[in-house]
KETI-312612 format. One record per residue (C-alpha): chain; z, x, y; residue number from 1. Coordinates in pm, 1 decimal. Each point is the difference from the previous one (the first is absolute). Last residue first. Layout:
% residues N
(site 'A', (Z, X, Y), NUM)
...
***
This chain:
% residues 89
(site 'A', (-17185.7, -17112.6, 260.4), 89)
(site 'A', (48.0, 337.0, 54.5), 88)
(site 'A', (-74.4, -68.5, 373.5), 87)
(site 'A', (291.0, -214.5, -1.3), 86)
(site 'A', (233.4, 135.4, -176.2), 85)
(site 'A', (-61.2, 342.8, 230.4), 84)
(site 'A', (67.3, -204.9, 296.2), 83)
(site 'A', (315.8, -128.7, -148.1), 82)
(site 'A', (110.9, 293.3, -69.7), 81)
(site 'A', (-64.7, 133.9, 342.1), 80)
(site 'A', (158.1, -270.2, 161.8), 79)
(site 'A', (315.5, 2.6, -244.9), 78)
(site 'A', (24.1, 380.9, 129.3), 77)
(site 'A', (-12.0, -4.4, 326.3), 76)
(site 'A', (280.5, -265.2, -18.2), 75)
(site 'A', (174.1, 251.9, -177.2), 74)
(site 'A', (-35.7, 248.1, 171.8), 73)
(site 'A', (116.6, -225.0, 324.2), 72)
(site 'A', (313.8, -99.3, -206.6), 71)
(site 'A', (103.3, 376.8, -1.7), 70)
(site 'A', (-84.4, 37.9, 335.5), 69)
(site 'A', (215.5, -259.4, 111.5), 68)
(site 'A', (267.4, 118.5, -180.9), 67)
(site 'A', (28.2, 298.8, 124.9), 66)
(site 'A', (-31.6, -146.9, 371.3), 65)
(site 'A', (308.0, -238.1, -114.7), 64)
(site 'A', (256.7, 258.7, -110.0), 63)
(site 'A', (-116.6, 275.9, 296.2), 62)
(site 'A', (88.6, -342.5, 257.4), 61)
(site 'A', (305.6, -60.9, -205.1), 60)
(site 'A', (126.2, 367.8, -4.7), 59)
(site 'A', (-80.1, 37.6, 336.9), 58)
(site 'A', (242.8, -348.0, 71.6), 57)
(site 'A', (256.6, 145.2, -197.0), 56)
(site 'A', (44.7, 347.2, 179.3), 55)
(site 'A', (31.0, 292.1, -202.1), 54)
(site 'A', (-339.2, 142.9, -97.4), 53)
(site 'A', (-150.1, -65.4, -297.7), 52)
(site 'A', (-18.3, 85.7, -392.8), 51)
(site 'A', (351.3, 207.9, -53.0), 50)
(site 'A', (194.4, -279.6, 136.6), 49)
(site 'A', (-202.2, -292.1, -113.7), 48)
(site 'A', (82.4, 93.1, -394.3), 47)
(site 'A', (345.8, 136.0, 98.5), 46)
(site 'A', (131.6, -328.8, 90.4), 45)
(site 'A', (353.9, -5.5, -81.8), 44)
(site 'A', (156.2, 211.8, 326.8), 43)
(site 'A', (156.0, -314.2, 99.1), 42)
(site 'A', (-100.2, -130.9, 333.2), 41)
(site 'A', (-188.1, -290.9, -103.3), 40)
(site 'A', (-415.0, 39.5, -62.6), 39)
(site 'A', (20.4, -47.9, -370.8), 38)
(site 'A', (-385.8, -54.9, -20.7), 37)
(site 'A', (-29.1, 157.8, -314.6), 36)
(site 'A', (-366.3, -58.5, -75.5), 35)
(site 'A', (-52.5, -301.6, -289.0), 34)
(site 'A', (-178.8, -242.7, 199.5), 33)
(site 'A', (-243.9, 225.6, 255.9), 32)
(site 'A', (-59.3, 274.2, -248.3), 31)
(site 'A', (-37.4, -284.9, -323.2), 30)
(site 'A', (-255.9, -225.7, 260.9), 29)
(site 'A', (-152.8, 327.2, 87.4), 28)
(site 'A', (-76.9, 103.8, -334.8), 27)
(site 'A', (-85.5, -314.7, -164.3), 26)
(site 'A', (-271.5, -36.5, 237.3), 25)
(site 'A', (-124.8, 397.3, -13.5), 24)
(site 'A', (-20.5, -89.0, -412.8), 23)
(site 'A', (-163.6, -312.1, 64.8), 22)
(site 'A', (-245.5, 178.5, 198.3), 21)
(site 'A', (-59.2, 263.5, -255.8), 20)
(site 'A', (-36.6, -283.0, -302.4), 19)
(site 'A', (-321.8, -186.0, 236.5), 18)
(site 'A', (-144.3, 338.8, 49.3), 17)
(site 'A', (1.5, 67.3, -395.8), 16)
(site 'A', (-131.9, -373.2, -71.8), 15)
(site 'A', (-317.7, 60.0, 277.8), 14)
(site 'A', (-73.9, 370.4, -148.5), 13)
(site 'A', (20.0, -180.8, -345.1), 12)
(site 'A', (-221.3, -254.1, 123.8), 11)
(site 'A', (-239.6, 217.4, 214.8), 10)
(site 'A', (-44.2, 286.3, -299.6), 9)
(site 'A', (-45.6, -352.2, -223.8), 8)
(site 'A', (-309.8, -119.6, 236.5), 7)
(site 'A', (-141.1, 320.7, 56.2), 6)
(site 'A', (-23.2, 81.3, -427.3), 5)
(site 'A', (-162.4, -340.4, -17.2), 4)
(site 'A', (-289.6, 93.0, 265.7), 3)
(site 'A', (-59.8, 278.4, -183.0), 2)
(site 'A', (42.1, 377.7, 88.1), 1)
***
């Protein structure tokens, strides 16, 4: 392989990481935003019903550790993308 052909595998490697971890970011900013978090005592909120358990404060503390991993995916991400820019440069 040439030296070129390592450079552009790095780049588009680097570009492809870079769109996976803004994926994973938009992901957990549209879970954490746009969940139904209807927690009064109607029996409305099926979409937190049938996911966790029945108490509010689980539901928050499952809520935020999901979303924390999400966000650290994509932080793994943007570092490995940029680390692949950067060698490919």
């Amino acid at each position: 392989m040439k030296n070129n052909d390592i450079k552009s595998t790095l780049i588009i490697l680097g570009i492809l990481s870079l769109c996976v971890a803004g994926y994973f970011f938009y992901d957990s900013f549209h879970y954490m935003l746009y969940q139904d978090n209807n927690y009064s005592f109607s029996s409305g909120y099926t979409g937190m019903d049938k996911k966790f358990v029945g108490g509010d404060a689980y539901n928050f503390i499952i809520a935020g550790t999901y979303s924390t991993t999400i966000m650290l995916r994509s932080v793994v991400f943007t570092i490995l993308g940029c680390v692949f820019l950067l060698l490919g440069k």
